[in-house]
N, CA, C and O atoms as a GROMACS GRO file, in nm:
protein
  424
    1UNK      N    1  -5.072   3.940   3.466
    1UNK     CA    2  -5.152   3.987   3.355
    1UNK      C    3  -5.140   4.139   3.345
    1UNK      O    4  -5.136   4.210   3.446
    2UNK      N    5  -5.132   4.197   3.192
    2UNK     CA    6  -5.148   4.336   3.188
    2UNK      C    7  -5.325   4.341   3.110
    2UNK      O    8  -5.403   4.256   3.068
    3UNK      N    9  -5.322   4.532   3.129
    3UNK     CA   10  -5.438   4.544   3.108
    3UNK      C   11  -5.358   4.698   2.995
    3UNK      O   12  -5.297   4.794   3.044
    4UNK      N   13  -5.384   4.679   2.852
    4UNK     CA   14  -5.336   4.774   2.771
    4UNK      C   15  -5.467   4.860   2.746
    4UNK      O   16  -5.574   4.800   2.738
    5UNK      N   17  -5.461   5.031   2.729
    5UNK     CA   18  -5.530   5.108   2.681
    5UNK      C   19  -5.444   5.177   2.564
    5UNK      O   20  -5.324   5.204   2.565
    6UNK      N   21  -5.559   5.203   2.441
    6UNK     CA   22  -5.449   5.217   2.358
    6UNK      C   23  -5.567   5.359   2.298
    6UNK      O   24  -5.683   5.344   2.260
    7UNK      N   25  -5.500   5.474   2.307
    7UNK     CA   26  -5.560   5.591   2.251
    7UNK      C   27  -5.531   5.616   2.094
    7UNK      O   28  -5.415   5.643   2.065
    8UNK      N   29  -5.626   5.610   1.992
    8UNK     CA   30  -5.642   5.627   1.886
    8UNK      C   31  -5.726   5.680   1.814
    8UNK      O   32  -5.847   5.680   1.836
    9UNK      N   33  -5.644   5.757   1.674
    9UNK     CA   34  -5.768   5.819   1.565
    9UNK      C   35  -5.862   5.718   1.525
    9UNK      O   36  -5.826   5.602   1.503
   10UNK      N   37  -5.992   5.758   1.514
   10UNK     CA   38  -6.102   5.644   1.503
   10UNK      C   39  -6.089   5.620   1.365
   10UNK      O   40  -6.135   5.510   1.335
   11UNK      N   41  -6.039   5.687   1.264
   11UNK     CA   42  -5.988   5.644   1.141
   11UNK      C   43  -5.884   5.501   1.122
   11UNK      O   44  -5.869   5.425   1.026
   12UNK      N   45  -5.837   5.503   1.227
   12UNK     CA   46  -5.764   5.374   1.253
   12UNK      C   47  -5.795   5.272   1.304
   12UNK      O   48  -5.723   5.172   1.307
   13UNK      N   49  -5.913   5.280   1.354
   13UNK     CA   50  -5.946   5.130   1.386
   13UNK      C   51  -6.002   5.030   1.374
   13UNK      O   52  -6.015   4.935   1.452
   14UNK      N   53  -6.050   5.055   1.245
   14UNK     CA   54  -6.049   4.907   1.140
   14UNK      C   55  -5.919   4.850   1.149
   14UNK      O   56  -5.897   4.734   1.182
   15UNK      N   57  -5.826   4.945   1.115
   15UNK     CA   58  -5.679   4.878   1.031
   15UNK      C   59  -5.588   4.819   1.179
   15UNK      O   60  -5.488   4.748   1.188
   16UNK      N   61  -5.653   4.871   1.258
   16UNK     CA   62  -5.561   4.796   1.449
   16UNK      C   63  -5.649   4.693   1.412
   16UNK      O   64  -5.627   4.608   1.325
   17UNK      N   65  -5.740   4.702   1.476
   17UNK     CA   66  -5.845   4.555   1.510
   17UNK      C   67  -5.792   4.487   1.421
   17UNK      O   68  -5.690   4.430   1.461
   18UNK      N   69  -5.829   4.459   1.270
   18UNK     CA   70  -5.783   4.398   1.173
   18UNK      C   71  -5.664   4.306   1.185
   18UNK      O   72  -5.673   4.186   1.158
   19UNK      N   73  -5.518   4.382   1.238
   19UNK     CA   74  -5.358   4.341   1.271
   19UNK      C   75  -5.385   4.277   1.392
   19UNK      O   76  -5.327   4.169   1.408
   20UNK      N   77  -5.482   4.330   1.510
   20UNK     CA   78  -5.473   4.301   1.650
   20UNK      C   79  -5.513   4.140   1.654
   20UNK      O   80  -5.454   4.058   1.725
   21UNK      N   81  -5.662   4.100   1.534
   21UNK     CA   82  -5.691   3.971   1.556
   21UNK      C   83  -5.620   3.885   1.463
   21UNK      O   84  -5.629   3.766   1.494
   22UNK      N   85  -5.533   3.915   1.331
   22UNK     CA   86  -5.425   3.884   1.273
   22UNK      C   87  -5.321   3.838   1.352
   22UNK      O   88  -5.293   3.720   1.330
   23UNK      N   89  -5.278   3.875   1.407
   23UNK     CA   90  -5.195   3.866   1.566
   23UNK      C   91  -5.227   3.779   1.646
   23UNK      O   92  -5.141   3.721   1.711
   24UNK      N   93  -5.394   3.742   1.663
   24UNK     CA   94  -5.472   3.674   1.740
   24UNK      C   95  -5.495   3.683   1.876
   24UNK      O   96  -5.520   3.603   1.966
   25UNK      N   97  -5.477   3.817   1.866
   25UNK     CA   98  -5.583   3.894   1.989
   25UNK      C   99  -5.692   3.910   1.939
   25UNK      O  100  -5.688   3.988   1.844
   26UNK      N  101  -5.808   3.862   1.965
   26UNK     CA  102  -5.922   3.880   1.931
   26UNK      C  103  -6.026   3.964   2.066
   26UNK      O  104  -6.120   4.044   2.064
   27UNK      N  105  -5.992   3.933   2.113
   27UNK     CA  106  -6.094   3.996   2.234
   27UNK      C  107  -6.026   4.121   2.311
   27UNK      O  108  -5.917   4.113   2.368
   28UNK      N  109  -6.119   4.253   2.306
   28UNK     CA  110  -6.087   4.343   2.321
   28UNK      C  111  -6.184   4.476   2.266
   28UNK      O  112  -6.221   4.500   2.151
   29UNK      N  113  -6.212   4.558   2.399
   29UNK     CA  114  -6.317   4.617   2.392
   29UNK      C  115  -6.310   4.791   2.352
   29UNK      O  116  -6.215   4.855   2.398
   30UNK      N  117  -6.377   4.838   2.297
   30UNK     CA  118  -6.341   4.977   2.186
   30UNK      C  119  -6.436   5.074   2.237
   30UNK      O  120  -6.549   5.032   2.262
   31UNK      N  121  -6.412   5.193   2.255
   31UNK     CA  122  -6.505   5.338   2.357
   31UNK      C  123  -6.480   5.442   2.216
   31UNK      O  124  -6.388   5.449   2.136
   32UNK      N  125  -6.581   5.498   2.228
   32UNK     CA  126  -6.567   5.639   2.142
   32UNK      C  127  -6.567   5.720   2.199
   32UNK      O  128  -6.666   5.709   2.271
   33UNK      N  129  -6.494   5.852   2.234
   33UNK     CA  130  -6.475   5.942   2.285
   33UNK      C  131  -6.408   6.065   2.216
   33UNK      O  132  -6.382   6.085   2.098
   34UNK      N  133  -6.384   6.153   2.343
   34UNK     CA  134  -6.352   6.273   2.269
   34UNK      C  135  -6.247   6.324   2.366
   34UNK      O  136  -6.266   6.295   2.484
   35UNK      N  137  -6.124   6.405   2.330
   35UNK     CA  138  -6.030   6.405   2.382
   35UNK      C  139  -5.995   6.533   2.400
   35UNK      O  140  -6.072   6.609   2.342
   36UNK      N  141  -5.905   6.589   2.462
   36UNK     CA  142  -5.883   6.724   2.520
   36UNK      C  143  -5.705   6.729   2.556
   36UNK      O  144  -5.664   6.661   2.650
   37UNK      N  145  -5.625   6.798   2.488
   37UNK     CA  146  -5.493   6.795   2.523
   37UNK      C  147  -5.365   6.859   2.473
   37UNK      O  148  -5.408   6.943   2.393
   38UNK      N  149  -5.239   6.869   2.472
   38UNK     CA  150  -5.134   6.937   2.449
   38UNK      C  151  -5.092   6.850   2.272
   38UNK      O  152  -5.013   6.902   2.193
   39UNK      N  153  -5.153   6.736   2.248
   39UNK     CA  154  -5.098   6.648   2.152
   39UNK      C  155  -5.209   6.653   2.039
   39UNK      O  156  -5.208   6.561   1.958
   40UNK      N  157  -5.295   6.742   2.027
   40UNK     CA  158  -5.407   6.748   1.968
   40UNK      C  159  -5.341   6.750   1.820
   40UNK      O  160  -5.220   6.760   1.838
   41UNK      N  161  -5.369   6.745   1.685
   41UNK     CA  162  -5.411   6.763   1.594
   41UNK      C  163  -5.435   6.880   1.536
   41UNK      O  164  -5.542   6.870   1.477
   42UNK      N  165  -5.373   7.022   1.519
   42UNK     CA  166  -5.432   7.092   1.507
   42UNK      C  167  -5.543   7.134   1.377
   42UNK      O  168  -5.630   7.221   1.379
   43UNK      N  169  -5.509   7.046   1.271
   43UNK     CA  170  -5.537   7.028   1.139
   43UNK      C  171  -5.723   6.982   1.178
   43UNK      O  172  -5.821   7.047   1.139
   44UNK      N  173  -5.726   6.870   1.253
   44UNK     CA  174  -5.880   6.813   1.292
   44UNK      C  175  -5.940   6.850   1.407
   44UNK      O  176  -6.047   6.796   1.434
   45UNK      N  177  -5.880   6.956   1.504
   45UNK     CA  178  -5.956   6.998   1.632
   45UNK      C  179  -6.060   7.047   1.635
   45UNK      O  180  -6.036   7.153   1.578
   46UNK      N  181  -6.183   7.049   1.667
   46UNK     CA  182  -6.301   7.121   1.649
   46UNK      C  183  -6.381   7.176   1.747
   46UNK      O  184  -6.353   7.110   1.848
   47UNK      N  185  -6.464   7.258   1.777
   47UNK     CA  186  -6.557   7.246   1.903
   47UNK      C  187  -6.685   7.131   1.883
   47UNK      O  188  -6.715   7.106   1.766
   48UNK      N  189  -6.757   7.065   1.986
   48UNK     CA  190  -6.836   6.982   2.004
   48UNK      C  191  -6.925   7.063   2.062
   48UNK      O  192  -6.893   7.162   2.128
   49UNK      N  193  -7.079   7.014   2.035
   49UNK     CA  194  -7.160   7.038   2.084
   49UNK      C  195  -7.183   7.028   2.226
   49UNK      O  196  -7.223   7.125   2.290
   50UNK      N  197  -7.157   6.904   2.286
   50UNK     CA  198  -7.148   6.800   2.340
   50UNK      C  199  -7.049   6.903   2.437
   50UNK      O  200  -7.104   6.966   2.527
   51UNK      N  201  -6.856   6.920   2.410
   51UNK     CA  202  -6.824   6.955   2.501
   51UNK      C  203  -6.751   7.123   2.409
   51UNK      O  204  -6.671   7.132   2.315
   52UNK      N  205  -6.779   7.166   2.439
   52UNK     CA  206  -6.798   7.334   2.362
   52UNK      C  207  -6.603   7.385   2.416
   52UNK      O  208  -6.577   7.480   2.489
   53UNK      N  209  -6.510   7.304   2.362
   53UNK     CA  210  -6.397   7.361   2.353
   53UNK      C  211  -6.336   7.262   2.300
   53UNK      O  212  -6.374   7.145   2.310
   54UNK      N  213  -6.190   7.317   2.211
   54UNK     CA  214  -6.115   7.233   2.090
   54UNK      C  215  -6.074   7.085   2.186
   54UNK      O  216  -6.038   7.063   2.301
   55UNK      N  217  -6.103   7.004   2.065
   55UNK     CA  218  -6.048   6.857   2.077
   55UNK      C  219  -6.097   6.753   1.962
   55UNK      O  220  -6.167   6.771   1.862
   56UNK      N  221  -6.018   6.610   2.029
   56UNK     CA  222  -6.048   6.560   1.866
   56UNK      C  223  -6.130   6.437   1.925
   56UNK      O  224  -6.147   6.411   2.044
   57UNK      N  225  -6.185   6.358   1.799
   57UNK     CA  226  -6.218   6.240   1.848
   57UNK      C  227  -6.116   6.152   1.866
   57UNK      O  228  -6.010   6.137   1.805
   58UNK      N  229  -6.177   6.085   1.984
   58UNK     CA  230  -6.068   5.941   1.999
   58UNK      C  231  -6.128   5.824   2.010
   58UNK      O  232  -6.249   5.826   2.032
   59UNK      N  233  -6.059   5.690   1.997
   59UNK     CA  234  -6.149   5.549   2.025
   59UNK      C  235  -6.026   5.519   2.147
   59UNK      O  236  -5.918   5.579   2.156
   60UNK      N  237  -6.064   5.435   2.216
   60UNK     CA  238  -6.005   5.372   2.329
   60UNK      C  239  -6.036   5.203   2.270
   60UNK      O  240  -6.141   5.160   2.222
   61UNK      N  241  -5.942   5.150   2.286
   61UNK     CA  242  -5.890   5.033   2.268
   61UNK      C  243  -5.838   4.944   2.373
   61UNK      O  244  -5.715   4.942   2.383
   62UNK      N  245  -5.937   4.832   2.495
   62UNK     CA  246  -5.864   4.814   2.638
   62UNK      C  247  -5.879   4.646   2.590
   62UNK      O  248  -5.979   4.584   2.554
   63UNK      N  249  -5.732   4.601   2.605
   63UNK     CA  250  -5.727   4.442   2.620
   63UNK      C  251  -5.670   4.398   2.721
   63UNK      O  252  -5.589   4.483   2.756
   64UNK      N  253  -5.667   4.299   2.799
   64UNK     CA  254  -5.578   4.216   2.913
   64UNK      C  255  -5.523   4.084   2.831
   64UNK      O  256  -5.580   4.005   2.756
   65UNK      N  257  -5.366   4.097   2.884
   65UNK     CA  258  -5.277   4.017   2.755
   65UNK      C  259  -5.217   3.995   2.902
   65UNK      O  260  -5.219   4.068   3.001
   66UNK      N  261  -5.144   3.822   2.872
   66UNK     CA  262  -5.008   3.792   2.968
   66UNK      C  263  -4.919   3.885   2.935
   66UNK      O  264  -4.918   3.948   2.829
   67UNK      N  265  -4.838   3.896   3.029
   67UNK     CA  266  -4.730   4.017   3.060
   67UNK      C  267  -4.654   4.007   2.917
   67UNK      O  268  -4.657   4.110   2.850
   68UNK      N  269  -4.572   3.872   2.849
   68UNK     CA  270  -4.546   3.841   2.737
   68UNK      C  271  -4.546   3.889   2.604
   68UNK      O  272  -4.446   3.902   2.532
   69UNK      N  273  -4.689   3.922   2.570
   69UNK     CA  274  -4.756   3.927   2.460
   69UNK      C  275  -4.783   4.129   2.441
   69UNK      O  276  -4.829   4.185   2.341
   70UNK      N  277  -4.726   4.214   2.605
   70UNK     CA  278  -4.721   4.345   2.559
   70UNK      C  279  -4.654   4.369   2.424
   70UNK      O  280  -4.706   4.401   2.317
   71UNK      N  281  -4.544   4.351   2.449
   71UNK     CA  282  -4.447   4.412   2.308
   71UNK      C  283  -4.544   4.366   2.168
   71UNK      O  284  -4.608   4.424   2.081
   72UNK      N  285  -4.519   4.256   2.198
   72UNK     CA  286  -4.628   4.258   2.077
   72UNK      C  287  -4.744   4.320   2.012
   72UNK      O  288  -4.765   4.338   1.892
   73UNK      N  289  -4.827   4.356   2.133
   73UNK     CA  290  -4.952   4.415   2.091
   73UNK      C  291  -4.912   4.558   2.069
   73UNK      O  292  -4.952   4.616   1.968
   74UNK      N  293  -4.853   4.604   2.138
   74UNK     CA  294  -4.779   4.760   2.152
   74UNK      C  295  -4.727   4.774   1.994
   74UNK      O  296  -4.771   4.878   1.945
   75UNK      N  297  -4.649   4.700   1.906
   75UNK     CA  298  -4.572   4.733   1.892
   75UNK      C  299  -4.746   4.694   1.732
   75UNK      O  300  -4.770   4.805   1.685
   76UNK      N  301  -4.781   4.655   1.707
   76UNK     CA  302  -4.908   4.586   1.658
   76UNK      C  303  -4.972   4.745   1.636
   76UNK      O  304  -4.968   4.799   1.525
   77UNK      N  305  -5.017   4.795   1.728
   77UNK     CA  306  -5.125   4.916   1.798
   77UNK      C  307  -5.044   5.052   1.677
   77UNK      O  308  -5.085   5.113   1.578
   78UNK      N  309  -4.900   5.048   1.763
   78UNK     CA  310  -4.795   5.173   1.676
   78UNK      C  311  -4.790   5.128   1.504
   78UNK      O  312  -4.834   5.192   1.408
   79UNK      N  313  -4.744   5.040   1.505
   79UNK     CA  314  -4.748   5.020   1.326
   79UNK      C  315  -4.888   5.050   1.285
   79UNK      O  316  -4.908   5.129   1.193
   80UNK      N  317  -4.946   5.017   1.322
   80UNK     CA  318  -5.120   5.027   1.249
   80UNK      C  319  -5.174   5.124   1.262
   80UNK      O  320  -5.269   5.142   1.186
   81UNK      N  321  -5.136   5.243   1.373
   81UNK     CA  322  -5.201   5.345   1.416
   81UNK      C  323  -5.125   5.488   1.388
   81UNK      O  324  -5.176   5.598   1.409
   82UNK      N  325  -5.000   5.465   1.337
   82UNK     CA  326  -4.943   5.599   1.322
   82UNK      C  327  -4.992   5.669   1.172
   82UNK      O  328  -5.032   5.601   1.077
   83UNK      N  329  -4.985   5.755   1.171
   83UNK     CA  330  -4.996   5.820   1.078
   83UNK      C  331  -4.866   5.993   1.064
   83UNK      O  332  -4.848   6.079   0.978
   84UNK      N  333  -4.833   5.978   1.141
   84UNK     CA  334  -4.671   6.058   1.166
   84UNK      C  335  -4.679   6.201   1.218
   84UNK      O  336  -4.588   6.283   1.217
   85UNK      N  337  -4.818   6.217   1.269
   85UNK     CA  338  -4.901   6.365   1.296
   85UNK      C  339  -4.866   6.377   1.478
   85UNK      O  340  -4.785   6.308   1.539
   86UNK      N  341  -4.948   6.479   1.530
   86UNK     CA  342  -4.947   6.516   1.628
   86UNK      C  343  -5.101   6.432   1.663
   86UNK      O  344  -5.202   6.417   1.594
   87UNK      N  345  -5.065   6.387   1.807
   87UNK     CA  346  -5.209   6.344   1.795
   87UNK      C  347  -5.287   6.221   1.772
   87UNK      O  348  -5.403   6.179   1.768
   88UNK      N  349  -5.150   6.181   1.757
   88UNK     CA  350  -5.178   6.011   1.680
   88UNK      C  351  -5.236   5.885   1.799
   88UNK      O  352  -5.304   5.783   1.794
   89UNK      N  353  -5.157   5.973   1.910
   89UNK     CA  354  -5.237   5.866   2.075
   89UNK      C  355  -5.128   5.842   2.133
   89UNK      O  356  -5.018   5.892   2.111
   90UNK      N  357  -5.171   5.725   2.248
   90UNK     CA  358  -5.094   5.713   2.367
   90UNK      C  359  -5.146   5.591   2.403
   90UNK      O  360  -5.268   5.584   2.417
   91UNK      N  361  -5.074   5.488   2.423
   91UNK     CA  362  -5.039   5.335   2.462
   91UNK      C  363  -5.027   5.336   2.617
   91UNK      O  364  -4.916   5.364   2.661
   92UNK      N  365  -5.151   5.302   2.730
   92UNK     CA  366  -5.084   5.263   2.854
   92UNK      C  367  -5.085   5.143   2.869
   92UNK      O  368  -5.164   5.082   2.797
   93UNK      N  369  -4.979   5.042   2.991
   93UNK     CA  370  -5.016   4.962   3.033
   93UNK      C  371  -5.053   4.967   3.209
   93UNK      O  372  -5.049   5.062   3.287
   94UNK      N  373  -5.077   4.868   3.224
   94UNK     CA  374  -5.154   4.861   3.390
   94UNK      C  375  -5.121   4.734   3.427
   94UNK      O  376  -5.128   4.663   3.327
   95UNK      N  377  -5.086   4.664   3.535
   95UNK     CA  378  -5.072   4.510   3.622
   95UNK      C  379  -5.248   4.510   3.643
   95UNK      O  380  -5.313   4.613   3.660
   96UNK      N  381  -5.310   4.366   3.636
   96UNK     CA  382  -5.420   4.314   3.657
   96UNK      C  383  -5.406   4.200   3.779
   96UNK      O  384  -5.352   4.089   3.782
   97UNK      N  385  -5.466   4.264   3.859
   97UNK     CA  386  -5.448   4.189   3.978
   97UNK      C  387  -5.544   4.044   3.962
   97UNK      O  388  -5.503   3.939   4.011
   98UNK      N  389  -5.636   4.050   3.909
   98UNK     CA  390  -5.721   3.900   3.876
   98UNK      C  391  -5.800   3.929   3.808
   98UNK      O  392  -5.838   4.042   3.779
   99UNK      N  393  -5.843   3.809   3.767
   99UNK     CA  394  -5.988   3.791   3.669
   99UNK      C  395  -6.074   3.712   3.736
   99UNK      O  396  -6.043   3.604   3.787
  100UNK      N  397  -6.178   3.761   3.736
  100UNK     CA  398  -6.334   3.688   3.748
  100UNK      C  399  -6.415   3.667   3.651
  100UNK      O  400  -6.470   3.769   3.608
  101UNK      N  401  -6.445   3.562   3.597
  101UNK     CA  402  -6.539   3.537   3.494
  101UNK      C  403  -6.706   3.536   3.582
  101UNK      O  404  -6.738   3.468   3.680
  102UNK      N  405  -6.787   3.637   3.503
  102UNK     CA  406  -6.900   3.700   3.556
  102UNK      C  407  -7.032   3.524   3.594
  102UNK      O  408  -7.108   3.482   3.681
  103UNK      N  409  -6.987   3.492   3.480
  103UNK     CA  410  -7.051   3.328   3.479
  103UNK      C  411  -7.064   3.158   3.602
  103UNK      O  412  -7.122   3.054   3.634
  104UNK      N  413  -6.943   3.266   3.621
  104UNK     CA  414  -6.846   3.129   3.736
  104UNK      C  415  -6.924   3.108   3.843
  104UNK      O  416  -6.962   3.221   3.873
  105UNK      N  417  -6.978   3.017   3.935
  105UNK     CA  418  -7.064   3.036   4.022
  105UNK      C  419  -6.993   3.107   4.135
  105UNK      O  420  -6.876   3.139   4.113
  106UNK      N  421  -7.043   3.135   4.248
  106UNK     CA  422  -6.970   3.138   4.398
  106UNK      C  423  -6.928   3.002   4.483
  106UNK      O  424  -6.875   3.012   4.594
   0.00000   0.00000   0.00000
């Protein structure tokens, strides 16, 4: 199993989610955040209250997919999420050593 993080403009993620469960990935969990880096945006960088030096917003996007179904979602994430700028994000993947369903007894 992989475990994908997918860094994106929060302007985009209606239009991922949307393709992602089109695709029929449906399950998959979304963070709002704020980002700090060499790939910034310079057009939307701002100071925050919150953290008082330039950066942009970001959403985080984390699913666990069979090893299989990366390219796909990857390739899902980039079509839907580019916009051709600086800044646009960053796709990791990770190996998932197991799953535990929280429900399951002992």
């Amino acid at each position: 199993m992989k475990e994908i993080k997918a860094f994106i403009r929060p302007e985009k993620l209606n239009t991922v989610a949307k393709y992602l469960k089109k695709e029929h990935f449906c399950c998959f969990t979304v963070f709002k955040g704020e980002g700090v880096g060499d790939y910034t945006d310079p057009d939307t960088e701002y100071p925050s209250l919150d953290f008082p030096f330039l950066h942009n917003k970001v959403v985080k996007i984390e699913l666990v997919c069979n090893k299989e179904e990366v390219p796909k979602i990857i390739k899902t994430i980039k079509t839907h999420a580019q916009t051709g700028h600086s800044g646009d994000g960053l796709i990791y993947v990770s190996n998932v050593e197991s799953k535990t369903r929280i429900r399951e007894t002992i």
